[in-house]
Z-matrix of the N, CA and C atoms (Angstrom, degrees):
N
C 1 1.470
C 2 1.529 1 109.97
N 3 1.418 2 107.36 1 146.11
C 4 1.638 3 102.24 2 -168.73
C 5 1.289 4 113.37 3 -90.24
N 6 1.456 5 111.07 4 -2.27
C 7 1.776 6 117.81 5 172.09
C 8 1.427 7 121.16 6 -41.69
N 9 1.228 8 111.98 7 -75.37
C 10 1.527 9 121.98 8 -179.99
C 11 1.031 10 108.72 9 -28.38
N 12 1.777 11 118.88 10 -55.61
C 13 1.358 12 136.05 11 -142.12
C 14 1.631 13 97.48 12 -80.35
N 15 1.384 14 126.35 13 -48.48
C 16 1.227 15 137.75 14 176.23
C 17 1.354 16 103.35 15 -45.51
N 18 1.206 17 131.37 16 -56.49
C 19 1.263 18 140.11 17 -141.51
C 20 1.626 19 109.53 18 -99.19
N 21 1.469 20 97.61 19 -29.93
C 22 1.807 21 104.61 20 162.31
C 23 1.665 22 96.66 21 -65.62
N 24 1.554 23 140.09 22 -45.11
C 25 1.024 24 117.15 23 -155.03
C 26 1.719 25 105.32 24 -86.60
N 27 1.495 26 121.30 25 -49.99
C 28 1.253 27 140.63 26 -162.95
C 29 1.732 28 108.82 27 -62.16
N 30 1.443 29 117.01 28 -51.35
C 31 1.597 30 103.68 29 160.53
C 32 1.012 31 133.47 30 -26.09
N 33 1.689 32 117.40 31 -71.71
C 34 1.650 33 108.29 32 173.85
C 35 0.971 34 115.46 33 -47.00
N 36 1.542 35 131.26 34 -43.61
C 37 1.790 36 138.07 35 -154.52
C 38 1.192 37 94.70 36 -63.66
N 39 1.456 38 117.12 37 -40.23
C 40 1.797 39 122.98 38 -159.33
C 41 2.065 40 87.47 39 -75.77
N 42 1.487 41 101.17 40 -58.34
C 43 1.765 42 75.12 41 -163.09
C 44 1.199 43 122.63 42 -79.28
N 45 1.620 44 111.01 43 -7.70
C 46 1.729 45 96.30 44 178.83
C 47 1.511 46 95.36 45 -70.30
N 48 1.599 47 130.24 46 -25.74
C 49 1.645 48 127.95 47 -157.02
C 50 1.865 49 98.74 48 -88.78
N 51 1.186 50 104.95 49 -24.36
C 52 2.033 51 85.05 50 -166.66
C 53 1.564 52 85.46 51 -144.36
N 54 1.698 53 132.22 52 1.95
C 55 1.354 54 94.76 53 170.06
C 56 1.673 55 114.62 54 80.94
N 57 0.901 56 164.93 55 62.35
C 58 1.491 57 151.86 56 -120.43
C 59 1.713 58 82.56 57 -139.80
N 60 1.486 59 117.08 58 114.27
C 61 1.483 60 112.42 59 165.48
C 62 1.627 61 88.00 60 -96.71
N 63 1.485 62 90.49 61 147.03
C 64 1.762 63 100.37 62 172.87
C 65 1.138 64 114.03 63 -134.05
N 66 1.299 65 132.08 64 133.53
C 67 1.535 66 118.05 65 -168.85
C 68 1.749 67 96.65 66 -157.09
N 69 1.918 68 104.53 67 124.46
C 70 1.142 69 124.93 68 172.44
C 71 1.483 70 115.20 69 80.41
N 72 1.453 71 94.59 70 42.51
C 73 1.648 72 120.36 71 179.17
C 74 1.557 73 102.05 72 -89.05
N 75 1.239 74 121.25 73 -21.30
C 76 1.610 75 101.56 74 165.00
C 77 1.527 76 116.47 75 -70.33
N 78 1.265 77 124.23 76 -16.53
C 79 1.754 78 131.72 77 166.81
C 80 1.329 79 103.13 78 -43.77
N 81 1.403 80 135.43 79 -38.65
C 82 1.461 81 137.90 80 -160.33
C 83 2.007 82 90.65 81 -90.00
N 84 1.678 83 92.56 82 118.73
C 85 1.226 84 84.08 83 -167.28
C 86 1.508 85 115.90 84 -90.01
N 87 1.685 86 123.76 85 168.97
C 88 1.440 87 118.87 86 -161.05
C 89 1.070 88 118.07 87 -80.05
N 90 1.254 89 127.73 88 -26.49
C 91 1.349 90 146.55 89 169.72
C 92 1.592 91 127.30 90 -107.36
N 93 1.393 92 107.85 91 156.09
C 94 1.403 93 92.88 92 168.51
C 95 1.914 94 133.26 93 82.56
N 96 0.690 95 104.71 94 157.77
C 97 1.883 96 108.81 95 -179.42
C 98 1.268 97 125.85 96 -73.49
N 99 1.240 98 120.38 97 133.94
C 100 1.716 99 113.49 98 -173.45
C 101 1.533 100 101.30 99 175.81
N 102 1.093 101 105.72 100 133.62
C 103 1.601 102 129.43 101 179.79
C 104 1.286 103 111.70 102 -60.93
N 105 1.371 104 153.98 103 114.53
C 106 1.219 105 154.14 104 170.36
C 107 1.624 106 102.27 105 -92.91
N 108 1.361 107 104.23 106 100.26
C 109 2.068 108 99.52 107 -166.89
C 110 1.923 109 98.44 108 -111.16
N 111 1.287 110 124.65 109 116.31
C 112 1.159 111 128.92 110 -150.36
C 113 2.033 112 88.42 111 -124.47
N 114 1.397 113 83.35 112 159.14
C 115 2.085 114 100.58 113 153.66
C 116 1.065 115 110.55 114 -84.25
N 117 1.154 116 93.98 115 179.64
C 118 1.780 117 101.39 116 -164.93
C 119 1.743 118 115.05 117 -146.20
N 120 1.322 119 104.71 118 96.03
C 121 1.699 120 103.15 119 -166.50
C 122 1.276 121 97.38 120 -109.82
N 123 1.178 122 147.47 121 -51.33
C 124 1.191 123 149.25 122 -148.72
C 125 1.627 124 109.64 123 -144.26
N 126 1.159 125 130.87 124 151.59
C 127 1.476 126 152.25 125 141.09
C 128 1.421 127 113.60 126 -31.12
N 129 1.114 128 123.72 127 -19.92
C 130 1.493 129 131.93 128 174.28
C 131 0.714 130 116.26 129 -68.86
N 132 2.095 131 115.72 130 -49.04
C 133 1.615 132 128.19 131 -150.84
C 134 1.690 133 94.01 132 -62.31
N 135 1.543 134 130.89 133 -18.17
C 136 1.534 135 107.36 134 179.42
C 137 1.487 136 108.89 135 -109.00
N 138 1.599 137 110.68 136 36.72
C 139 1.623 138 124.86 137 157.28
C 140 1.108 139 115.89 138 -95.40
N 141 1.619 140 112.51 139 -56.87
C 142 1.193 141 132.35 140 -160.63
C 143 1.837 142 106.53 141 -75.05
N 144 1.646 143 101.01 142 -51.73
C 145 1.433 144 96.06 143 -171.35
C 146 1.728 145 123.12 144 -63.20
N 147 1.132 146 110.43 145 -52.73
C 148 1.633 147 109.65 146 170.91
C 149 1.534 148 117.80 147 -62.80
N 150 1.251 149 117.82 148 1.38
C 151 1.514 150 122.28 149 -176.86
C 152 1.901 151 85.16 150 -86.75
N 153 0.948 152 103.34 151 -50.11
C 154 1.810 153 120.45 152 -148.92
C 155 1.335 154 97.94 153 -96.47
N 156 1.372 155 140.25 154 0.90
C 157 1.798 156 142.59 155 173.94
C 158 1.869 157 79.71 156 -96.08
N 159 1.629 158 92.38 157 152.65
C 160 1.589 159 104.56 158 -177.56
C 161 2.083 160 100.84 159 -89.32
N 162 1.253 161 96.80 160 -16.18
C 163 1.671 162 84.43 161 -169.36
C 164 1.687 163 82.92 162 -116.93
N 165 1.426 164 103.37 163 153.31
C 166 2.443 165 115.79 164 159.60
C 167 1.708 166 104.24 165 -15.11
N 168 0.701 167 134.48 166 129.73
C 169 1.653 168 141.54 167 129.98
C 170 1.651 169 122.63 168 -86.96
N 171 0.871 170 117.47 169 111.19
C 172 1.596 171 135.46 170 -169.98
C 173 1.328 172 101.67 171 -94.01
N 174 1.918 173 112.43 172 101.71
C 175 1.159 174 89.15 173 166.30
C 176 1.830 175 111.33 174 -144.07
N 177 1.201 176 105.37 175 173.60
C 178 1.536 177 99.34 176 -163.76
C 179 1.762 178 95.49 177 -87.01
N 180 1.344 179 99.30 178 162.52
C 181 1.288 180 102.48 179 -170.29
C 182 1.910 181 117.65 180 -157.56
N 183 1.269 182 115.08 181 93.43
C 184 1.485 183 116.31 182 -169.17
C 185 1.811 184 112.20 183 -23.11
N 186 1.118 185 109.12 184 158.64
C 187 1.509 186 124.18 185 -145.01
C 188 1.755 187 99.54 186 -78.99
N 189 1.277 188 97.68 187 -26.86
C 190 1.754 189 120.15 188 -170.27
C 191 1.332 190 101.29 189 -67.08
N 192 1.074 191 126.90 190 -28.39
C 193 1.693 192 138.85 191 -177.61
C 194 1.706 193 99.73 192 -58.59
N 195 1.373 194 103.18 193 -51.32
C 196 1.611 195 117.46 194 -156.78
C 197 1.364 196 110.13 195 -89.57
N 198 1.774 197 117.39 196 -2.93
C 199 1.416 198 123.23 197 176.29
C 200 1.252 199 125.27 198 -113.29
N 201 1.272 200 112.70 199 -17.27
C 202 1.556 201 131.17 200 169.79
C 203 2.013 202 117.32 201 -74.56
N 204 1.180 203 121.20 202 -119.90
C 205 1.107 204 144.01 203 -131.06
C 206 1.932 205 75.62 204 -96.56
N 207 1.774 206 106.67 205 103.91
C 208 1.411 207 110.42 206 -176.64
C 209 2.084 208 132.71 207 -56.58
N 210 1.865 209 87.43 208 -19.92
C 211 1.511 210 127.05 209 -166.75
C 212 2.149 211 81.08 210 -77.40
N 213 1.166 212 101.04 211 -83.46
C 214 1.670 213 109.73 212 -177.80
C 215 1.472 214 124.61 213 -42.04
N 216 1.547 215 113.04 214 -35.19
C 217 1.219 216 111.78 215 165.01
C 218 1.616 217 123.76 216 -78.73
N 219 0.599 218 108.37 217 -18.30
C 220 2.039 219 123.07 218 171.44
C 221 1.484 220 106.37 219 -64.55
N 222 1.906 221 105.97 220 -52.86
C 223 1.715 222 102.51 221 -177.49
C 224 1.549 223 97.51 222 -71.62
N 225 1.215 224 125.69 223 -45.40
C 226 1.325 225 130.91 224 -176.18
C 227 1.767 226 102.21 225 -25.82
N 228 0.935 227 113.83 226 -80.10
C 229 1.669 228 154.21 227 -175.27
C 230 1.721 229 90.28 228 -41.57
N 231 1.495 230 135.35 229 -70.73
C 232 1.373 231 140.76 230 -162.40
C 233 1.513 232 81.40 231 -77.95
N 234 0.766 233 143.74 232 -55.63
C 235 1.525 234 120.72 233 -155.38
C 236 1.122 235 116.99 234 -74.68
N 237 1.624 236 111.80 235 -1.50
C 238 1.535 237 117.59 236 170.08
C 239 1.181 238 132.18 237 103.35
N 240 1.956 239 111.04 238 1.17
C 241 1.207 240 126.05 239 176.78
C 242 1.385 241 111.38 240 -64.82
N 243 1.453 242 119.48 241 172.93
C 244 1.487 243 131.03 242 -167.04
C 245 1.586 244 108.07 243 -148.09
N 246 1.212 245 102.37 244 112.75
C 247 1.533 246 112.96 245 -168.20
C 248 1.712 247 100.35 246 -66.30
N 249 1.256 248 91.73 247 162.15
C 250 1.753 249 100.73 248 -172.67
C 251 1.601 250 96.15 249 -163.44
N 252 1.613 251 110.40 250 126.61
C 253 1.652 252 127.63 251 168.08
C 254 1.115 253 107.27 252 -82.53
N 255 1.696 254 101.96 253 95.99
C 256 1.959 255 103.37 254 -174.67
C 257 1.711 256 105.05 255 -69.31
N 258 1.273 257 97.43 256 -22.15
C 259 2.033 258 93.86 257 163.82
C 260 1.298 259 124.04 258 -31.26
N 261 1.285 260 106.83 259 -58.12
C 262 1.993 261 126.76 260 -149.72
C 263 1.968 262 70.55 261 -62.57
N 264 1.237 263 71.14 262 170.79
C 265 1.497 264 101.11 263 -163.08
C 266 1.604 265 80.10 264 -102.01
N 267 1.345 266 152.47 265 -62.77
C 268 1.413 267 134.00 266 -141.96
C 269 1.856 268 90.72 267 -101.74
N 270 0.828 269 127.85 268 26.55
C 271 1.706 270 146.02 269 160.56
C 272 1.657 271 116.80 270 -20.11
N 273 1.101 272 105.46 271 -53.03
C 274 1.351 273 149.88 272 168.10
C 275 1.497 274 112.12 273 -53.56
N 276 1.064 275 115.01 274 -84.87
C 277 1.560 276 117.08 275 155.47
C 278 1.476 277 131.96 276 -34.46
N 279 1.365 278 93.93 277 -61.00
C 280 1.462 279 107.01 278 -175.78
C 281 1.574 280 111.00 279 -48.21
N 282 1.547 281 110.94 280 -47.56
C 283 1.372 282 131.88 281 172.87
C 284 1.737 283 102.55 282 -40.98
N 285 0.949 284 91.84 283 -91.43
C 286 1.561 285 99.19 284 175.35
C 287 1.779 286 127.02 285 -34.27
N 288 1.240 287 114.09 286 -33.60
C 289 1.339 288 107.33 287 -179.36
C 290 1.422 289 115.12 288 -94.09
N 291 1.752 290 99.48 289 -7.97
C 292 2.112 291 112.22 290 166.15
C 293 1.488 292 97.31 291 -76.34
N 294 1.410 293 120.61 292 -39.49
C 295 1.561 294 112.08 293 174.47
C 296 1.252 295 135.43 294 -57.25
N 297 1.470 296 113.67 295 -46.20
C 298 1.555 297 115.99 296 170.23
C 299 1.375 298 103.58 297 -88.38
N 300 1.502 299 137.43 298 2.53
C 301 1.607 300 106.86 299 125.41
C 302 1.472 301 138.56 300 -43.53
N 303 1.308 302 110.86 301 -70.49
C 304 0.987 303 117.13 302 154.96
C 305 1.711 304 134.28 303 -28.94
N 306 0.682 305 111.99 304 -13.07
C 307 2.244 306 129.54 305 -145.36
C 308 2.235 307 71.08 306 -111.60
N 309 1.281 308 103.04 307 -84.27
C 310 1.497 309 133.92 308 179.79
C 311 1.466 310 104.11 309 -10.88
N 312 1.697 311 108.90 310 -64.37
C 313 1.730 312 123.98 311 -175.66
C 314 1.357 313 113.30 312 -70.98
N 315 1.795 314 124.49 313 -14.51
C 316 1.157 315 105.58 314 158.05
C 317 1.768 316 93.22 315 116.61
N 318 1.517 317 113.55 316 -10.14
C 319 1.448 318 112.81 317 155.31
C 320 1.116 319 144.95 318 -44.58
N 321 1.318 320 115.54 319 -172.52
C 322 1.329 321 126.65 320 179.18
C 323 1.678 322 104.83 321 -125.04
N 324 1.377 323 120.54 322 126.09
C 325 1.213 324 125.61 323 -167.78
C 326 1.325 325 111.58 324 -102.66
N 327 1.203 326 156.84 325 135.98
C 328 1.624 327 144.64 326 156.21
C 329 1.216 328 114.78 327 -88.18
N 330 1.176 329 128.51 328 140.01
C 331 1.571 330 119.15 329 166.08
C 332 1.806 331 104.18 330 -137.73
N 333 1.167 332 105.60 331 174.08
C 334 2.009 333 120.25 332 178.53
C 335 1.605 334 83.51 333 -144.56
N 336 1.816 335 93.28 334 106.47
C 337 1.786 336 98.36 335 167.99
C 338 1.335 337 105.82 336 -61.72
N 339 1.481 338 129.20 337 -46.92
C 340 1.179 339 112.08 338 -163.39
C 341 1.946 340 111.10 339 -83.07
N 342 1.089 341 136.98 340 15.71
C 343 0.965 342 111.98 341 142.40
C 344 1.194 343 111.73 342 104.75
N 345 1.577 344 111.55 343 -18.08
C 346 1.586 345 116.54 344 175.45
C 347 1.556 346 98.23 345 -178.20
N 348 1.477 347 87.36 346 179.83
C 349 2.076 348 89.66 347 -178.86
C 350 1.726 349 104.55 348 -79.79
N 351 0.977 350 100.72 349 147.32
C 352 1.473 351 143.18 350 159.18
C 353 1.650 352 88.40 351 -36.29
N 354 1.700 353 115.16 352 108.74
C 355 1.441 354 117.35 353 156.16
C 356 1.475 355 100.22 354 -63.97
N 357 1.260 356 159.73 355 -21.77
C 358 1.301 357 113.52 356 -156.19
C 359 1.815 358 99.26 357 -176.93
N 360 1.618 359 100.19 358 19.64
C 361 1.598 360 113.54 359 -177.64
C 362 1.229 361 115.90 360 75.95
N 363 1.249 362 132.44 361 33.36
C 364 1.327 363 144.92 362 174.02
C 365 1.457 364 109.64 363 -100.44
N 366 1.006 365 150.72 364 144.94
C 367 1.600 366 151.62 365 -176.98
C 368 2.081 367 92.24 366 -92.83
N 369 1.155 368 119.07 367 127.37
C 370 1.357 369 128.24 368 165.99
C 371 1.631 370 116.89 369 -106.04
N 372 1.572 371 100.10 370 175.18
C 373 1.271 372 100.75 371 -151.21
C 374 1.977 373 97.98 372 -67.58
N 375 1.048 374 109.47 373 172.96
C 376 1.804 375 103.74 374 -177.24
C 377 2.193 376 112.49 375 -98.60
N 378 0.845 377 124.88 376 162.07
C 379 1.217 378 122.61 377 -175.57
C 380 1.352 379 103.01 378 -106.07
N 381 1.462 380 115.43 379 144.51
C 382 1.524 381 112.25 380 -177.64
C 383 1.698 382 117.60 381 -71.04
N 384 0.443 383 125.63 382 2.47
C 385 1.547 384 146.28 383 162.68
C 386 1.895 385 118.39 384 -26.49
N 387 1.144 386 83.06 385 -53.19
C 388 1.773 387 108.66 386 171.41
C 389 1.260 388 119.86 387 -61.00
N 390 1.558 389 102.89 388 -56.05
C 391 1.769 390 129.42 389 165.21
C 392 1.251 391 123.52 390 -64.60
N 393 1.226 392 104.59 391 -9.42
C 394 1.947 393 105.81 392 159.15
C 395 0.994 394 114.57 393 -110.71
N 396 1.313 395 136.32 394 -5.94
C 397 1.898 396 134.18 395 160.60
C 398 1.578 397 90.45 396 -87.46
N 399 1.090 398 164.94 397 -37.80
C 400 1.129 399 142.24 398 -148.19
C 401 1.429 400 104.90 399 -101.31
N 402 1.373 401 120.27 400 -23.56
C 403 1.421 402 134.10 401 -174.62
C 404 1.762 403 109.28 402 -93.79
N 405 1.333 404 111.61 403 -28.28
C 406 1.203 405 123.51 404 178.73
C 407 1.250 406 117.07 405 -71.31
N 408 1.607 407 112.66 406 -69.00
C 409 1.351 408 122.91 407 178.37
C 410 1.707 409 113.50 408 -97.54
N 411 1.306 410 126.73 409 27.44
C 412 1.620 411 125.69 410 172.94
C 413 1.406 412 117.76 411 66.26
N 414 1.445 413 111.38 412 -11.92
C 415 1.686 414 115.22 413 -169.46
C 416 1.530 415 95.96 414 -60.42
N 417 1.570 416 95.54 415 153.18
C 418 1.536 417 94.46 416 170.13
C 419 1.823 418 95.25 417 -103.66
N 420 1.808 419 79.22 418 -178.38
C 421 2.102 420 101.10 419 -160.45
C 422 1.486 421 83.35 420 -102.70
N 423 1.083 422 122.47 421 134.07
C 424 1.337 423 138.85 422 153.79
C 425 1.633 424 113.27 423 -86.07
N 426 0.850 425 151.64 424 52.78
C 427 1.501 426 143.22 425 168.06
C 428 1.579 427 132.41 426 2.74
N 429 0.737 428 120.36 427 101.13
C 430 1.422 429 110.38 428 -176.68
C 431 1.481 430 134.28 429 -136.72
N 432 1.278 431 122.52 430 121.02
C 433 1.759 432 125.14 431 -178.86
C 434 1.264 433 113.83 432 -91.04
N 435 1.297 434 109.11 433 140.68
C 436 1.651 435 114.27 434 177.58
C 437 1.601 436 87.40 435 -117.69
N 438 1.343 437 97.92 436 150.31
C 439 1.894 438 117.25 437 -163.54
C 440 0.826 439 98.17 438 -123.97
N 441 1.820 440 133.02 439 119.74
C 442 1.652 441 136.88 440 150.87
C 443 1.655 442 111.81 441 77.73
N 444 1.286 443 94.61 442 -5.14
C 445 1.990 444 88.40 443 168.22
C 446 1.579 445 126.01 444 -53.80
N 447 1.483 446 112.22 445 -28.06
C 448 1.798 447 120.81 446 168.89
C 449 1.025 448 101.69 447 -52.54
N 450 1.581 449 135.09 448 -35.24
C 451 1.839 450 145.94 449 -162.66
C 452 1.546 451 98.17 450 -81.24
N 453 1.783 452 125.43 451 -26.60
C 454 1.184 453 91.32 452 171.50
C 455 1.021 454 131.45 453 -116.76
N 456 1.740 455 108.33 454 15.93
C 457 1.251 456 118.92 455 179.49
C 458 1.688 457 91.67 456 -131.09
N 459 1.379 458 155.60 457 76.60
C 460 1.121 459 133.60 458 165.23
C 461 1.606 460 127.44 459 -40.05
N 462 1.170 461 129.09 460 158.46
C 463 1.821 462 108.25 461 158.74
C 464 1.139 463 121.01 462 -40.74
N 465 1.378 464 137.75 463 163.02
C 466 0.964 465 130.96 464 152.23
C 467 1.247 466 117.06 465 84.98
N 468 1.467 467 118.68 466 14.21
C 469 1.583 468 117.91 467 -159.26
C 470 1.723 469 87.19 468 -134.05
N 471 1.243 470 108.98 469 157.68
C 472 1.436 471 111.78 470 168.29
C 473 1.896 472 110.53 471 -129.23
N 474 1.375 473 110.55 472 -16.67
C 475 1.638 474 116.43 473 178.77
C 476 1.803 475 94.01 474 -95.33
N 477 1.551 476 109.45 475 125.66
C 478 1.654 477 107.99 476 164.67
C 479 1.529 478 96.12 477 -71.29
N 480 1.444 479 96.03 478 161.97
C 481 1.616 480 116.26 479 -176.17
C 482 1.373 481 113.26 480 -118.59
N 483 1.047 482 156.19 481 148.49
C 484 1.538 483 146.93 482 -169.51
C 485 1.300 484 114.15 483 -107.91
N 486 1.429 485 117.29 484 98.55
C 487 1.391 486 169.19 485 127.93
C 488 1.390 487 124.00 486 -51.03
N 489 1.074 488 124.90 487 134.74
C 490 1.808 489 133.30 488 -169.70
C 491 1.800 490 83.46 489 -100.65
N 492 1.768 491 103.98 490 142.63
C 493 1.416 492 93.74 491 176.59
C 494 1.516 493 87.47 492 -127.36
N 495 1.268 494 105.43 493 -163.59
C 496 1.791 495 125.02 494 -176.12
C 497 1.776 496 106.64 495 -131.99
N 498 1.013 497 140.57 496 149.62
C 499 1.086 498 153.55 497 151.84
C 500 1.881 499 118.10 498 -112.08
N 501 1.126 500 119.73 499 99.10
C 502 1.690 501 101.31 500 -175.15
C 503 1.687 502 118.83 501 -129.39
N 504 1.264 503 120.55 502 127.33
C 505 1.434 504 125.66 503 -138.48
C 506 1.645 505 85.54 504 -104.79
N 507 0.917 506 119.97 505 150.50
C 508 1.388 507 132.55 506 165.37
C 509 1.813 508 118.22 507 -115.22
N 510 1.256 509 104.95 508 164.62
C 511 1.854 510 98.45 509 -174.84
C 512 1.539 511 92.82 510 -77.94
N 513 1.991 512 95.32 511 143.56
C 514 1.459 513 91.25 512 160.44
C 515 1.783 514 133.41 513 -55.62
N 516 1.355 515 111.84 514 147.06
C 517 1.518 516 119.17 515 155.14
C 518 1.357 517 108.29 516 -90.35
N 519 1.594 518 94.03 517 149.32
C 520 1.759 519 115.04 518 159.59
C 521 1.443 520 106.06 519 -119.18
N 522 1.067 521 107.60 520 152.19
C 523 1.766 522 112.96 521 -170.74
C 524 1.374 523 106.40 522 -128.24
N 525 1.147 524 126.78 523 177.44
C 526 1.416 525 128.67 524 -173.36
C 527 1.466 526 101.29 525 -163.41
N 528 1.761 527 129.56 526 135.16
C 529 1.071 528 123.88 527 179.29
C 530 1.786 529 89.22 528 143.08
N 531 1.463 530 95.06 529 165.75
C 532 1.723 531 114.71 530 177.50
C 533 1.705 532 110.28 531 -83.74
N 534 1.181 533 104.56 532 134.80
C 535 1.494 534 90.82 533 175.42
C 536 1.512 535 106.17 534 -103.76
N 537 1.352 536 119.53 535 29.16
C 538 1.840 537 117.28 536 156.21
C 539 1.315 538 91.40 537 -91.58
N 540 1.187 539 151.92 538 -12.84
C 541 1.829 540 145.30 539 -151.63
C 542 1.681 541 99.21 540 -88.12
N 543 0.954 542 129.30 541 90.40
C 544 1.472 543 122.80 542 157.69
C 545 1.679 544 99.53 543 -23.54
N 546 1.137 545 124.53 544 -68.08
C 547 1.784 546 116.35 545 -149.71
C 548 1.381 547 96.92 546 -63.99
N 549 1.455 548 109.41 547 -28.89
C 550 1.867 549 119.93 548 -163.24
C 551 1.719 550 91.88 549 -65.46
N 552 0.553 551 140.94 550 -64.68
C 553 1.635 552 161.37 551 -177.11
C 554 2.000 553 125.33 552 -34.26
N 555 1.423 554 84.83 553 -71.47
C 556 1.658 555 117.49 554 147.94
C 557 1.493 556 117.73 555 -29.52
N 558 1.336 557 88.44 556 -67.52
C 559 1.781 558 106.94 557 176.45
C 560 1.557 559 132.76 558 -43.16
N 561 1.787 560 80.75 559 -68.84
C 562 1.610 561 106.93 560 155.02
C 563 1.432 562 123.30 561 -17.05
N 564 1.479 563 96.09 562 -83.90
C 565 1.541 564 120.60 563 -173.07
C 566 1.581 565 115.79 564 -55.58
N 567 1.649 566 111.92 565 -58.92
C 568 1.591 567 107.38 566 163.98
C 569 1.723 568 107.41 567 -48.43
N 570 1.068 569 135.92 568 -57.88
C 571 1.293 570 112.17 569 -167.95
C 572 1.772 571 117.35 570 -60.43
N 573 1.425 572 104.09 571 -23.75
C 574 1.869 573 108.09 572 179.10
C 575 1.846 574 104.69 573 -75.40
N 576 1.747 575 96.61 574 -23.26
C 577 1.759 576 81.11 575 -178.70
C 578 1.726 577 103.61 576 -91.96
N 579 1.226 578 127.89 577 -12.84
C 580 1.114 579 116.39 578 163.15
C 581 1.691 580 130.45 579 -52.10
N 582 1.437 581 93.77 580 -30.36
C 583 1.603 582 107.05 581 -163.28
C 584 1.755 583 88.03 582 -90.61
N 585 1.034 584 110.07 583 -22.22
C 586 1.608 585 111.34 584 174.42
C 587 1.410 586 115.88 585 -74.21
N 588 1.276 587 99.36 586 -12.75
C 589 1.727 588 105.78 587 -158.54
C 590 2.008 589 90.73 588 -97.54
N 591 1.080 590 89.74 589 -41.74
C 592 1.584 591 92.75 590 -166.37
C 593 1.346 592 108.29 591 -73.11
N 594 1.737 593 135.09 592 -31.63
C 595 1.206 594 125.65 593 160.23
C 596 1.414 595 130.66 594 -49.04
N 597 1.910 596 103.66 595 -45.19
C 598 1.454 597 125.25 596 -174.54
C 599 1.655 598 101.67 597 -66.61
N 600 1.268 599 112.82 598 -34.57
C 601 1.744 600 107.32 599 -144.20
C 602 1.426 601 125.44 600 49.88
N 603 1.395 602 121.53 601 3.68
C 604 1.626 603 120.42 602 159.23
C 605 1.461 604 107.35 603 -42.63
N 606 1.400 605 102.33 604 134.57
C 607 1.624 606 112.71 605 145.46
C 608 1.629 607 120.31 606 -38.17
N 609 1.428 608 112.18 607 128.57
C 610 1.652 609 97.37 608 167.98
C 611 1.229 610 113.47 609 -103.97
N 612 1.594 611 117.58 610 -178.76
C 613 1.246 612 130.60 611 -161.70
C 614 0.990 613 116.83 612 -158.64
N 615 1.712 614 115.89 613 97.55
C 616 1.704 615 104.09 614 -165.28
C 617 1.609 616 112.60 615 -67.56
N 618 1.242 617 141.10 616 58.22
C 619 0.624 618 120.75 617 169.27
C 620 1.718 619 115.95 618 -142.17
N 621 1.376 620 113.83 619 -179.40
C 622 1.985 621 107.60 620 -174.11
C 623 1.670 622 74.67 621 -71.22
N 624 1.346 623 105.11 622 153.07
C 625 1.758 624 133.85 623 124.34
C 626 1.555 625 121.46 624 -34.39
N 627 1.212 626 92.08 625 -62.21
C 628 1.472 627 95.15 626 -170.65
C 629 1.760 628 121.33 627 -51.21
N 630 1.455 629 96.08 628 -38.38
C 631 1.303 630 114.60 629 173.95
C 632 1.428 631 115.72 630 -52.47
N 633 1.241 632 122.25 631 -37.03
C 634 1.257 633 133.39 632 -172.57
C 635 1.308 634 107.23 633 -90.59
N 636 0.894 635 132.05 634 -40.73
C 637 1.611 636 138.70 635 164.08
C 638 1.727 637 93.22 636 -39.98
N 639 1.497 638 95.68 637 -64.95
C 640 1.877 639 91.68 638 -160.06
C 641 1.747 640 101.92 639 -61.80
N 642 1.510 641 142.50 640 -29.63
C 643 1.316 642 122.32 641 -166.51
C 644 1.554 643 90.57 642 -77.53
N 645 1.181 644 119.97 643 -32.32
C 646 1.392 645 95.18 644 -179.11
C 647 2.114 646 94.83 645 113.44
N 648 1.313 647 121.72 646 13.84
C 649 1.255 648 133.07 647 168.96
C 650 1.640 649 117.51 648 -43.51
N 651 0.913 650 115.40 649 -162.95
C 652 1.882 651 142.91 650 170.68
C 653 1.554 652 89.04 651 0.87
N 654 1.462 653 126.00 652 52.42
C 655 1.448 654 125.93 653 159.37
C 656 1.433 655 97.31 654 72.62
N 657 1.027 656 139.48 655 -16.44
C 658 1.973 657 131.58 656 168.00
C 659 1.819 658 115.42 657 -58.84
């Protein structure tokens, strides 16, 4: 498997190149299933983070990733990501029921509650999405902030720039509640973006990302 092998080479590259402070990486537990639910600043955060977690991070990853840039789709692919056509209409689902596979075998799951990157480094509201794998399959949420990764990839940029980043792990949650319950769900998720909020110190924003992307806000 080309994991190991990647990951013997790409560590050093990552800290002699950005420096990676990591703090409260023993929270990510050694065994076993659990949601790794992160912010989302940059296109990197699913380079950097599964390079820099000690066990696989499994994470889904729009289809465009895997058709473009032949070098990115290869790490994409070894690091264990799983392409997904955010088109299809049941996208959503599909996502979710590759996750509690994953959750099931005893993995490590990644998720971005909110659903997309951060227009403008602000933390947005989270999608319930999170709150039905954690409620579904018992895994707990690991929390997690990625620090200054927008700095090395801004929008609009295609060369990373060398930037010191942060990685910062928070203690797992366990949750309790139905995951058919709209309120059960809701709940969930605000309390995982809080714990997201308090690692990051981003500003929050009750609101989707996506939404803001579409008016055309924070210069996007």
């Amino acid at each position: 498997m080309l994991y190991p092998a990647l990951k013997l080479v790409s560590v050093p590259v990552m800290h002699a190149l950005w420096r990676p402070r990591m703090e409260g990486r023993e929270h990510v537990p050694t065994h076993g299933p659990a949601i790794i639910a992160s912010n989302h600043l940059s296109v990197l955060d699913s380079f950097f983070m599964p390079a820099l977690v000690p066990r696989m991070v499994r994470f889904v990853a729009k289809k465009e990733y895997f058709t473009g840039n032949p070098v990115a789709a290869a790490w994409m692919r070894a690091m264990g990501a799983m392409e997904i056509d955010r088109e299809n209409v049941s996208a959503a689902q599909d996502m979710l029921d590759a996750a509690v596979e994953v959750l099931k075998a005893g993995e490590l799951f990644g998720i971005y509650p909110e659903g997309t990157r951060s227009p403008d480094g602000r933390l947005y509201r989270g999608k319930v999405g999170v709150a039905w794998l954690t409620l579904t399959t018992g895994a707990p949420v690991v929390p997690v902030a990625m620090l200054g990764t927008q700095k090395v990839l801004p929008p609009g940029t295609s060369v990373p720039r060398l930037h010191s980043i942060g990685v910062r792990f928070g203690e797992p949650m366990t949750f309790t509640g139905d995951a058919g319950s709209a309120r059960d769900r809701r709940r969930v998720t605000d309390e995982v973006m809080v714990a997201i909020q308090r690692l990051s110190g981003q500003e929050y924003v009750p609101r989707y990302a996506a939404s803001v992307k579409g008016a055309g806000e924070a210069g996007v």
